[in-house]
Every structure is written in C-alpha cells, then in structure tokens.
C-alpha positions, 0 to 999 in steps of 0.5 A: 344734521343727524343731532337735529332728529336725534341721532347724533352722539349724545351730550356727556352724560351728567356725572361725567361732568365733575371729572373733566378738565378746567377750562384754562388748565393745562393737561398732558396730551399724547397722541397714539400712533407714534404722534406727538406729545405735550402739555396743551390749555384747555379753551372751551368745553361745550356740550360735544366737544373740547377745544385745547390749544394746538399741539403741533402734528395733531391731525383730524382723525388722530386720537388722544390720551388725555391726563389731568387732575382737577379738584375731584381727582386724577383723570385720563380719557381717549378721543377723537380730535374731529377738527385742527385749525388755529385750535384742536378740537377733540369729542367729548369721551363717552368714558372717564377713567379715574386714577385717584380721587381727592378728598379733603386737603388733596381736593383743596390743593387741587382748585384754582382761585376764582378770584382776579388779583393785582399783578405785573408782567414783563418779557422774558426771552430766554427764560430770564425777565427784561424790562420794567414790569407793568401793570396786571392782573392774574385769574384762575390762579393755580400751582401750574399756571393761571390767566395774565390779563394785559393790555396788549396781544402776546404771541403763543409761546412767549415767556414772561415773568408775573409777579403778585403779592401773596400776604402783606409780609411776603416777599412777592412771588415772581413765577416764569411762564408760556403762553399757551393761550392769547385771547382778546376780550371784546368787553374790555379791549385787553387780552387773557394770556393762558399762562403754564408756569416753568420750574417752580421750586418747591417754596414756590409751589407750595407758597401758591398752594397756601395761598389758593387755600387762604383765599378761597377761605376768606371767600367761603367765609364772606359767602363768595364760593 
C-alpha cells in the first residue's frame, strides 16, 4: 500500500543494476545468526526483490549475505528475506560491495552463453549416470551450471549427466549436475531444469570457458550479441 503514494522503498537505483546476479546463476548464500549456508539459483529479479531457490532454515525476517560474480566482477550484498514458500524472497540491497572488477579476458570468462545448444541427459543417482541419454537442450551456458531444458519434470535435487558438443573434433564434454530449479514452460509444455555443475576438473573447466568465448564471438561477428 504505502508503494502506491510513494513511500515504499524505492527501486534499485540504475547503477546498481550491472553488479547483481544473473538470473539462473548460482550464488553462495550465508545466513547471519548462526543460519544455514549453501549455494542457491537465482530465479527472479524484479524491481524490489529477488527470488532464489529455498535454502533449508531461511526464515522470514532473517538476513543474508550474498557472494557472486557476474561479467562486471565479484559481489556481496546483505538482505532481508521478506518472504519462504516454495522459493525464498529476498529485498533488493540498497548497496553492493565490489570485491574485484573484471576487465578484458576476466570479464569474458565470467558471461554465460545466451544461446540454446543441442544436448542430451540422463539420471544419475549416486553421482554416476544410468541409462540412455536422450535428447535436449542446454542454455544460459556457464562454468558452474546452466539450463537443461527436458521433456518431462525432475525433482530438485536430482542429478544428472549432460552431455553437449564443444567443436566438431572434440570429444563431447560429459558434466555432473543438481538440480537446483525445475520450472515448466507453458509455450512449449517441456521443462527448464536450473542445473550447478559437481567436480569439474580443470580440462573440463576451461574447455567450457573457451567454448562460452568462442561462440559469443561467432555471435558478435554475426551481429547477435
């Protein structure tokens, strides 16, 4: 009520706007107090609030420390979550401390690819696949997690095995992952699974990052980023 004439907390101010997370990026989340602690997907950003995956023990009133990075750089924030259902909901902070800023090869390394790419999937309990992949595809592309979309509902917390093609020569790159979020798309009736990849090595890590760099190139070059 009090937004309507103007006396609510005002929107995140403009230049704040480059240093908060991505949507569909995972974060380090830390409850003060005692509270608990992990790594939760970003799922919304309005313009007073952000909506992350619920972290078990977050309560309504309880305040967070945020730590991410996102293409400008490394970030933390402090805020209040104001709402827990199936998601947590935390105000937008009035201030964003910078820990590092990215320039050059460290900003490029730090984007997702916004670009859909063939994929397949399958389960993997206990940590190792089982069963024949099938078809899908991967978005929002990055060196700790990305967007599976499938054709069917999968629980948080599950894990699967993703495997997409990184050249025409390279062996396919077959990633461990969480789900953190699993969320229907009504256009096309099939699901966006908020994937947190688990022990990449260190080929597989920056077989990633050349590869995120690579086609954000080809799309600048063709006029698409």
């Amino acid at each position: 009520m009090l937004a309507l004439f103007g006396l609510g907390r005002k929107p995140v101010a403009g230049q704040l706007k480059s240093k908060l997370p991505v949507v569909n990026s995972f974060v380090a989340l830390a409850m003060t107090a005692g509270g608990p602690r992990g790594s939760v997907c970003v799922e919304t950003i309005g313009v007073r609030s952000l909506t992350v995956s619920a972290l078990p023990g977050v309560k309504t009133g309880g305040t967070g420390v945020f730590s991410y990075e996102n293409a400008h750089g490394r970030f933390r924030f402090s805020s209040r979550c104001v709402d827990v259902r199936s998601a947590a909901v935390f105000a937008l902070p009035e201030r964003i401390e910078t820990l590092q800023t990215f320039s050059g090869a460290q900003a490029r390394t730090a984007v997702r690819l916004d670009a859909t790419v063939p994929a397949q999937w399958r389960f993997a309990p206990s940590g190792r696949g089982s069963g024949d992949f099938v078809r899908a595809s991967l978005t929002d592309i990055s060196r700790s997690g990305a967007s599976l979309i499938v054709d069917r509902d999968v629980k948080k917390g599950t894990f699967v095995e993703t495997r997409f093609a990184i050249s025409t020569v390279a062996t396919p790159l077959v990633l461990l992952g969480e789900v953190m979020r699993s969320e229907a798309i009504e256009s096309t009736k099939k699901t966006s699974l908020g994937l947190r990849f688990q022990g990449v090595k260190p080929d597989e890590d920056r077989a990633i990052m050349e590869y995120i760099n690579r086609r954000q190139a080809e799309r600048r070059n063709r006029g698409l980023a």
